[in-house]
N, C-alpha and C positions, 0 to 999 in steps of 0.2 A: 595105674595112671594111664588113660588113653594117649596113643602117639599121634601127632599130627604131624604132615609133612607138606610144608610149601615151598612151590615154585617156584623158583626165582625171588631178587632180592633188593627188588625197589621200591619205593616209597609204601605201596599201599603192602605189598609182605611184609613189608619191616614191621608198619602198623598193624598188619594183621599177626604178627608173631608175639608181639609184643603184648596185647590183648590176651591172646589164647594160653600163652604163659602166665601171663595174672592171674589167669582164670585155673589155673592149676594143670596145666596140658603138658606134655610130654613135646616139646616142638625141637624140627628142627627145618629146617632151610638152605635149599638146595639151590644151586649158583651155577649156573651155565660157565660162565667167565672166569679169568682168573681175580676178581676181585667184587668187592662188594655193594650193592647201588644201584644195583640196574642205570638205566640210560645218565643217574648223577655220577657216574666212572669219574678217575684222574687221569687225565695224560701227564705224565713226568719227563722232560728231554731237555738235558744235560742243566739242569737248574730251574727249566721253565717249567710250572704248573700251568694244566688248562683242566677248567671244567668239560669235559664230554659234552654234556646236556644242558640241564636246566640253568638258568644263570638270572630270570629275576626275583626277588625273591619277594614278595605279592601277599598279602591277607597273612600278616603276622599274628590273626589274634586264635587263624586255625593250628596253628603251631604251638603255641601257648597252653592250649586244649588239650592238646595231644599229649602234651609233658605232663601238664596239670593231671591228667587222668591218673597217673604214677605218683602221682604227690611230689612233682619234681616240677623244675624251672626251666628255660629253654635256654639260659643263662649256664647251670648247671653242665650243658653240656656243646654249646660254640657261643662264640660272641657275636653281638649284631650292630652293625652302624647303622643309622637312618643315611639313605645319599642326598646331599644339596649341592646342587638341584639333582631332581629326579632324573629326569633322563634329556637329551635334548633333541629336539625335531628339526630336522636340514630340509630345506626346500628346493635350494640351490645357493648358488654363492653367494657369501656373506648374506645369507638368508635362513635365519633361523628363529628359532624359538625353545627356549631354555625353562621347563617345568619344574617350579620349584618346591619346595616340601611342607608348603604352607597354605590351604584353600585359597584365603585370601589373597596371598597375592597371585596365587593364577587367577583367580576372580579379577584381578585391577589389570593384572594382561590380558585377559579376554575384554574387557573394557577399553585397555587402550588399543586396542587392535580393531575393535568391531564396536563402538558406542552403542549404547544399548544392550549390550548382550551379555553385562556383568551381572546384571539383575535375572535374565534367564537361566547363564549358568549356575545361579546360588540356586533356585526353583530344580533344576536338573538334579543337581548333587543334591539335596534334598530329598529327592524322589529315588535317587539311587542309594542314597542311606536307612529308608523304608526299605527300599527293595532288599537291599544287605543283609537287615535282622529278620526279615520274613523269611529269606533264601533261605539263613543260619539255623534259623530255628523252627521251621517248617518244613522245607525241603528237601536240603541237600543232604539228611542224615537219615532219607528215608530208604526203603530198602527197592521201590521202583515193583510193588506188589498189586499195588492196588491206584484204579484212578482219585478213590478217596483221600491219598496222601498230599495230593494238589488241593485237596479243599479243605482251606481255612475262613475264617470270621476276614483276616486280614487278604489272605487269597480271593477270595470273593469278591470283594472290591476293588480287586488289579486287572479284573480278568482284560480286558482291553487292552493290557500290556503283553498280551500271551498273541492277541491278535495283530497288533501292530510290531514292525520292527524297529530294528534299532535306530537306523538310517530316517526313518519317517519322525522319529523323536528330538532326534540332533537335529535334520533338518527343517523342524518347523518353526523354530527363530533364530538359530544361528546361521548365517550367510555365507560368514566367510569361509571359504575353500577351507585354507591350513586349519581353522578352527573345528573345522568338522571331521577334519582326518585325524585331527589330536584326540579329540571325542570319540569317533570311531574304531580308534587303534586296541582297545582294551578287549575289544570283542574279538582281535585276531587269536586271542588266546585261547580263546572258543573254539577256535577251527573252523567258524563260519565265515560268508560275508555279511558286513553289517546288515543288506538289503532281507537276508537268510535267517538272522536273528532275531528270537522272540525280544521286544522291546523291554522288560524283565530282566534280563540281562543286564540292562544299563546297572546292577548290581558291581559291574566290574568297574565302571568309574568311580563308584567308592572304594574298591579295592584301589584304585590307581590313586586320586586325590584325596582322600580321605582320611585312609590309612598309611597310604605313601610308599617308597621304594625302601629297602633295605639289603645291606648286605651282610651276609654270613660268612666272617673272617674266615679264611681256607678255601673261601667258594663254597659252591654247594654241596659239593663231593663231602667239606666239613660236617652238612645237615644229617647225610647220610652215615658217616662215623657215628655222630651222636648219637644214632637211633639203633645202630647196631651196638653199642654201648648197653644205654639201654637195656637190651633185649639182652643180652648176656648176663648183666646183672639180674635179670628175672630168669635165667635159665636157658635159655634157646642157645643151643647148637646150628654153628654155620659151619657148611662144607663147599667149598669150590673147584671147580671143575668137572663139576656134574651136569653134563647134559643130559637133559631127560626125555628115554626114548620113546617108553610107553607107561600107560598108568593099567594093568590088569585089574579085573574084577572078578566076581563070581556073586552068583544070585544078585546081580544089580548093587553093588555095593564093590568101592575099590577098597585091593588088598597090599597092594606091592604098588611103589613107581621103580621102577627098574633106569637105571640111566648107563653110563657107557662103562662107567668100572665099579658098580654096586648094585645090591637089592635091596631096596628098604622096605618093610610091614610099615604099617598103617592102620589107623582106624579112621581116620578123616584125612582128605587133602583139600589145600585151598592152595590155588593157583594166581599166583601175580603177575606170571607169564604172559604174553600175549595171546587173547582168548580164544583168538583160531589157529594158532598153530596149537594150545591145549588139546583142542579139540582133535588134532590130525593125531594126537599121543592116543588115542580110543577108536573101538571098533566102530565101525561104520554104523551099525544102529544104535548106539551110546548116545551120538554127537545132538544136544540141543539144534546147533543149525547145519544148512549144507553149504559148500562151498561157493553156490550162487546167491545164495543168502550175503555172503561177504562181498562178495563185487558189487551188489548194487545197492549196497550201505555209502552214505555218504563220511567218506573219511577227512580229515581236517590235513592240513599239507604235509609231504615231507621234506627234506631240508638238503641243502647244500650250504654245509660247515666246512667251516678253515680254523686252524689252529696254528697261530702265526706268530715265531719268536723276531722280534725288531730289536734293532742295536742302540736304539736311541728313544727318548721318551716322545708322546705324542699331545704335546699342551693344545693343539689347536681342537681337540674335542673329549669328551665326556668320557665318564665310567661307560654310562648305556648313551648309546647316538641310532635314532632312527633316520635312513635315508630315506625319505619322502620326496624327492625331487623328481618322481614320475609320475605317469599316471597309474594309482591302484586300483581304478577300474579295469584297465585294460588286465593287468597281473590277475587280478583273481579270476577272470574269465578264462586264462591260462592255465589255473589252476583249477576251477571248479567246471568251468562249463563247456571249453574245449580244449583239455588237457595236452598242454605240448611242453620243451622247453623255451621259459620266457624270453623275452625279445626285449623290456625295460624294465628289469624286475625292480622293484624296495628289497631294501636288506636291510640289516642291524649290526653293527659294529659294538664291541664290547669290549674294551680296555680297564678289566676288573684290576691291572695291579698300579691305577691309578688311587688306586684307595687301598689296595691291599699290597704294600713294596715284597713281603715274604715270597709273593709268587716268581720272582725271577730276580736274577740279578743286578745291583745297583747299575743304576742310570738304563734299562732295558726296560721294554715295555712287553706285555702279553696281549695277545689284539686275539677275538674270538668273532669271527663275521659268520654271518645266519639269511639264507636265502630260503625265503619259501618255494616249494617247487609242488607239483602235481603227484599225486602219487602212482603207482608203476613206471614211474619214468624209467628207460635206459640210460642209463648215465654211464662213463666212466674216466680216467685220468686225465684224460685230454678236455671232455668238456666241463672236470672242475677245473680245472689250468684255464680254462678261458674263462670263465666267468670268476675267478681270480682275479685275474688279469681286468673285467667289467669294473670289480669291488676299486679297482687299485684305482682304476682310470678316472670312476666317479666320486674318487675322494680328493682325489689331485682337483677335479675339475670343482671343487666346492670348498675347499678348503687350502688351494693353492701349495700344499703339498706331495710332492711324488715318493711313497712310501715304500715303491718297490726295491730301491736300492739299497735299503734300509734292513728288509728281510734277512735274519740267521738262515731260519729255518721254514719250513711251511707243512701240515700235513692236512689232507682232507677228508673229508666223510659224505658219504652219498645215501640215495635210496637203496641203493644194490647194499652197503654196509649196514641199512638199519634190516635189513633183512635177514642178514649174514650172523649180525654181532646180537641182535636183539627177537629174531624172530619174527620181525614185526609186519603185520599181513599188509598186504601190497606197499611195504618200504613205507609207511605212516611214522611218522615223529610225537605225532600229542593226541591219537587215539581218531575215537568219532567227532566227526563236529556233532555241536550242541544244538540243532536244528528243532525247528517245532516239533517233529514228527521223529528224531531220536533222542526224546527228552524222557525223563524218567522211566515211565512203565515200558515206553517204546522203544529201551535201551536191551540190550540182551543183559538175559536173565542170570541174577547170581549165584544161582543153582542148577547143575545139573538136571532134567528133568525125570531122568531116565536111570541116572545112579544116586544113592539117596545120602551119599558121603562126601560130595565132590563137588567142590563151589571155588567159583572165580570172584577175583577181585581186581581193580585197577581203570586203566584210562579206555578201555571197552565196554565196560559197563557203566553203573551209577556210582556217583552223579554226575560224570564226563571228563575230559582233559586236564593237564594241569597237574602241579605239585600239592597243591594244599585239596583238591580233589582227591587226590589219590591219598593221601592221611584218611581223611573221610572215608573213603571207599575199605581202606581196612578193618575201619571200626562198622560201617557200615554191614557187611559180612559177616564179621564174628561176633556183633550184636544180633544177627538174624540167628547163628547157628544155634548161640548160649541159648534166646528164646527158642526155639525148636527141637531143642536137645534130645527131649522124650523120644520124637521121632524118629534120629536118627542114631542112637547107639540102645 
């Protein structure tokens, strides 16, 4: 039986382990950390549950797939709520807008907000529900090998949407400011700016309205249990606290990954690790790219996280609450074009134990706040403490609440910790942005060029950022390797 051995242990390894084991492989799965999940971790402190990472949970029907591959259910292994409403948008005080889990009625809100523009938005969603099953079943499960994999019967006829972006799409009948940022928000997930995004994309408004929010009882950390589940019941072996220091080869082919208290043989590795620090594990003429190659990739933001225990519930807002009461022109300029720390950042506020009471204890709230930031930023405790301190200030100022008194506990996570705990090259959170020019083939390659056994997988390569991306990207892999098999063993 050939052994395989993978990298790390988030979304797209899990799918990649899980595959390879079906397929009759010998796998096992190596874990930096003390725990399972790559960036989906739990923080646990003294009763209060926090997800680490991901926390929307988006295109339910990639998940679905994923299980179904197994002849199994997603049911079968966490439970799901749909949220109503979806999530809600703050503008400023007593100024909002509450997305609800029904086309139609954000169709009769976008109507009654903007006259006129209910009948665009049905046209839009429309156009982004083409785009959906073209993406699904055209695209995003392609291996990023060939320019031929963008050309379909139905691709053909979009091409205009690869040249226009998102922003020139939303903007060309709808007017209203907050209605364009509602519209535009989906493509943060991207890692772009809308202005940056192929208009194609608008794919993600179907993910948002279409398909709608969900949550997975336990958080996400639960999606990840699942799947390592799973993966055990097909055979995979997980080991933790393996950091992995190098991958040895001979005759172009690796043999050993060696990490800090083991040796492991090998006949294949595939890596879900972050793909440039992969890369520092190989000798200098091994490496697909070089390290300037990685700086002048465009990366999609990293974050300043809070994970914040409150003594009291928080009725004055949502599961998911977006703060839009700034300008996010000015932000993303901070973040993509003249990279500093922000000066009026948007954030995202997230009080998951509003629907999930398990997470902390009775009458106590779990509050998870999310700032986009630039990535190589210097950061450290003093300027999360102050932009803490921002989050508190412009909740108070919107919602007439002062939450700081309220705080048990608080812990934060910077660019310097996704570097630290995750590897992740220049402190990035949700990988490359999805830009015209690192889309598909222009993504780095899932293959080693230069060892004929050693492929990547995850939110660096195909087909981009994202949780249900990174499902994709495992099957995406071990569907290349199964077909290429001949050549490599």
């Amino acid at each position: 039986m050939s052994k395989v051995v993978i990298i790390g242990s988030g979304f797209s390894a899990l799918a990649s382990a899980c595959y390879m084991a079906k397929k009759g492989y010998s796998v096992k799965v190596l874990e930096k950390n003390e725990q399972l999940g790559g960036r989906a971790s739990l923080l646990e402190i003294d009763g209060f549950k926090f997800d680490m990472g991901p926390s929307w949970y988006w295109m339910p029907d990639i998940f679905e797939r994923f299980f179904a591959d197994f002849g199994k259910k997603v049911s079968e292994y966490y439970k799901l709520e749909k949220l109503s409403p979806a999530y809600r948008v703050i503008f400023g005080k007593d100024d909002y807008i509450d997305i609800a889990d029904d086309p139609e009625k954000i169709i009769a809100k976008f109507e009654e907000i903007e006259p006129g523009s209910g009948k665009h938005l049905r046209k839009f969603m429309e156009d982004s529900r083409k785009n959906y099953e073209i993406a699904m079943k055209d695209l995003v499960y392609n291996p990023g090998k060939s320019v031929m994999e963008l050309v379909s019967m139905e691709t053909a006829t979009r091409l205009n949407l690869f040249v226009q972006n998102i922003s020139q799409t939303v903007r060309k009948n709808i007017k209203n400011p907050k209605l364009q940022s509602i519209l535009e928000f989906p493509v943060l997930f991207l890692g772009a700016k809308p202005q940056n995004t192929p208009a194609f994309y608008n794919f993600m408004n179907h993910a948002d309205f279409g398909l709608g929010t969900w949550y997975p009882k336990g958080g996400f950390n639960a999606v990840a249990k699942g799947m390592v589940r799973l993966a055990k019941e097909l055979g995979v072996e997980f080991l933790t606290h393996q950091e992995v220091l190098r991958i040895e080869t001979k005759n172009s082919i690796a043999k050993r990954v060696v990490t800090t208290t083991d040796v492991f043989e090998t006949d294949l590795v595939i890596s879900g690790a972050d793909y440039a620090h992969t890369e520092q594990l190989l000798n200098a003429d091994e490496k697909n790219y070089s390290e300037d190659y990685w700086q002048k990739k465009v990366f999609a933001p990293s974050s300043f996280l809070y994970y914040v225990a409150f003594d009291k519930k928080v009725p004055e807002l949502q599961h998911h609450n977006l703060f839009f009461d700034t300008d996010f022109g000015q932000h993303a300029v901070e973040i993509y074009d003249d990279p500093k720390l922000p000066t009026k950042p948007l954030f995202y506020a997230n009080f998951s134990s509003k629907t999930d009471q398990d997470l902390c204890p009775e009458g106590k709230e779990v509050g998870f706040f999310l700032i986009p930031v630039a990535v190589d930023l210097k950061d450290s405790q003093e300027i999360h403490d102050q932009y803490f301190d921002l989050i508190m200030s412009r909740i108070e100022e919107n919602i007439g609440v002062d939450l700081r008194k309220h705080v048990i506990f608080k812990k934060s996570f910077g660019v310097q910790d996704f570097k630290e705990r995750y590897n992740s090259c220049r402190g990035n959170a949700y990988g490359l942005a999805n830009t015209l020019l690192q889309t598909s083939i222009l993504r780095p390659s899932i293959n080693n060029k230069k060892i004929k056994n050693l492929f990547y997988t995850g939110q660096l390569t195909v087909p981009g950022p994202g949780v249900p991306p990174a499902l994709i990207s495992g099957k995406v892999v071990t569907d290349y390797i199964l077909k290429n098999q001949h050549k490599i063993f």
